[in-house]
C-alpha positions as a Python dict, from the first residue, in 0.01 Angstrom:
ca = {
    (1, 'X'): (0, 0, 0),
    (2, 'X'): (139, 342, -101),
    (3, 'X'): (151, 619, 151),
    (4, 'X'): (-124, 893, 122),
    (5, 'X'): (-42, 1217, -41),
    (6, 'X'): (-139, 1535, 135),
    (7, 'X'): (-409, 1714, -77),
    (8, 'X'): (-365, 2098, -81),
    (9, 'X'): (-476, 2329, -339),
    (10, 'X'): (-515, 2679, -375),
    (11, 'X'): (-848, 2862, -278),
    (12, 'X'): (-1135, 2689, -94),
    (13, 'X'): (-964, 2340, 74),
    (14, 'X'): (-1013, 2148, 355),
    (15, 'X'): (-1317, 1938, 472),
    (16, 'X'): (-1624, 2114, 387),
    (17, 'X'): (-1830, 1927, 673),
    (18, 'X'): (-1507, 2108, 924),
    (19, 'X'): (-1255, 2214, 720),
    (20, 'X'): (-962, 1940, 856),
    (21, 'X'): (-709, 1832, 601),
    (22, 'X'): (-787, 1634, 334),
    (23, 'X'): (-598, 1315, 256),
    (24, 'X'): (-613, 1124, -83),
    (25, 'X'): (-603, 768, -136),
    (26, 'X'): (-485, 669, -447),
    (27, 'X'): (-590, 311, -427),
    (28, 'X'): (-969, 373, -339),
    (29, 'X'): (-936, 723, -549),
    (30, 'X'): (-1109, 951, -233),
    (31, 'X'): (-1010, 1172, 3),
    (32, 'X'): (-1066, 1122, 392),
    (33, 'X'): (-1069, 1422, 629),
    (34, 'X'): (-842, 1399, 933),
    (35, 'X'): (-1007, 1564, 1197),
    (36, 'X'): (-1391, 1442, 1115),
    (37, 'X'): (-1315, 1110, 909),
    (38, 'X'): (-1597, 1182, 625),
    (39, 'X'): (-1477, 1014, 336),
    (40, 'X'): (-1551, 1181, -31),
    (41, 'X'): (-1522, 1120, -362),
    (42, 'X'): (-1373, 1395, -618),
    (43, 'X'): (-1758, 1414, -745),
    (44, 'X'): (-1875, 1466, -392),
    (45, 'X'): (-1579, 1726, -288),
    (46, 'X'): (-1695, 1894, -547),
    (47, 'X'): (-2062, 1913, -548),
    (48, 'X'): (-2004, 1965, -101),
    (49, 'X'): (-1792, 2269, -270),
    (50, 'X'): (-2039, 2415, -503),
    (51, 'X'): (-2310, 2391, -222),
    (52, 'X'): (-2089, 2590, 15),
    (53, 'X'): (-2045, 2854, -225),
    (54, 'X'): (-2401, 2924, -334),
    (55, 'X'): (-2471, 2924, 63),
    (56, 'X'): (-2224, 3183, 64),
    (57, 'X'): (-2344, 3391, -205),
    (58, 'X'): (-2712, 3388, -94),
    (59, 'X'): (-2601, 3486, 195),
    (60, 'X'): (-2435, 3811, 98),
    (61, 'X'): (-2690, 3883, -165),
    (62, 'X'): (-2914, 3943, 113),
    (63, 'X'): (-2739, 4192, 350),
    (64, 'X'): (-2876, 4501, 312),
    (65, 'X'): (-2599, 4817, 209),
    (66, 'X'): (-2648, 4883, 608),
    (67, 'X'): (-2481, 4582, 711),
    (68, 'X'): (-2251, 4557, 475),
    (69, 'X'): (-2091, 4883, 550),
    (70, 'X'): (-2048, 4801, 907),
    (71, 'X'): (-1877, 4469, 825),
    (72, 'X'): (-1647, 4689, 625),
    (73, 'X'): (-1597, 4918, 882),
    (74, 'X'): (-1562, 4670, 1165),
    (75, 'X'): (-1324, 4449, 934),
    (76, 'X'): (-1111, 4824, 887),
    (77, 'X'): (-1097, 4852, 1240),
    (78, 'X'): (-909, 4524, 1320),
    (79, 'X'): (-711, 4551, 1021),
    (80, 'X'): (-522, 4925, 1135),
    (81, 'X'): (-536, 4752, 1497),
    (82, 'X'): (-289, 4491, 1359),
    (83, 'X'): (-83, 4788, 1201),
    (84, 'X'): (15, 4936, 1507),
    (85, 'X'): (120, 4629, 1648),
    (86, 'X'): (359, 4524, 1377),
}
């Protein structure tokens, strides 16, 4: 049996049920999550994906300007706090 291969990729990785790391299997051709054990197939990683991203986009389609702006401001805030300390 071949050792498994770390799988890391740019952008959106990690377990999508709890974002561990991701191992791949080349024998059985899926990837097993470390922390939760959920096993997926590149089919199911990818559809898991796809769903987490719509979620994501419905769910900034609906703040309102309002809400937004204090995210931005909030998000602003931390950001120059972490400027001072560097």
């Amino acid at each position: 049996m071949r050792p498994q291969r770390v799988w890391r990729r740019r952008g959106p990785s990690g377990c999508p049920e709890c974002g561990g790391l991701l191992l791949y299997d080349r024998d059985t051709k899926t990837y097993t999550c470390q922390s939760c054990g959920r096993v997926y197939t590149r089919e199911e990683l990818a559809e898991a994906r796809r769903r987490i991203a719509e979620e994501i986009k419905q769910a900034i389609a609906q703040e309102t300007g309002e809400e937004r702006e204090q995210y931005y401001r909030e998000y602003l805030k931390w950001y120059l706090s972490g400027e001072k300390e560097r």
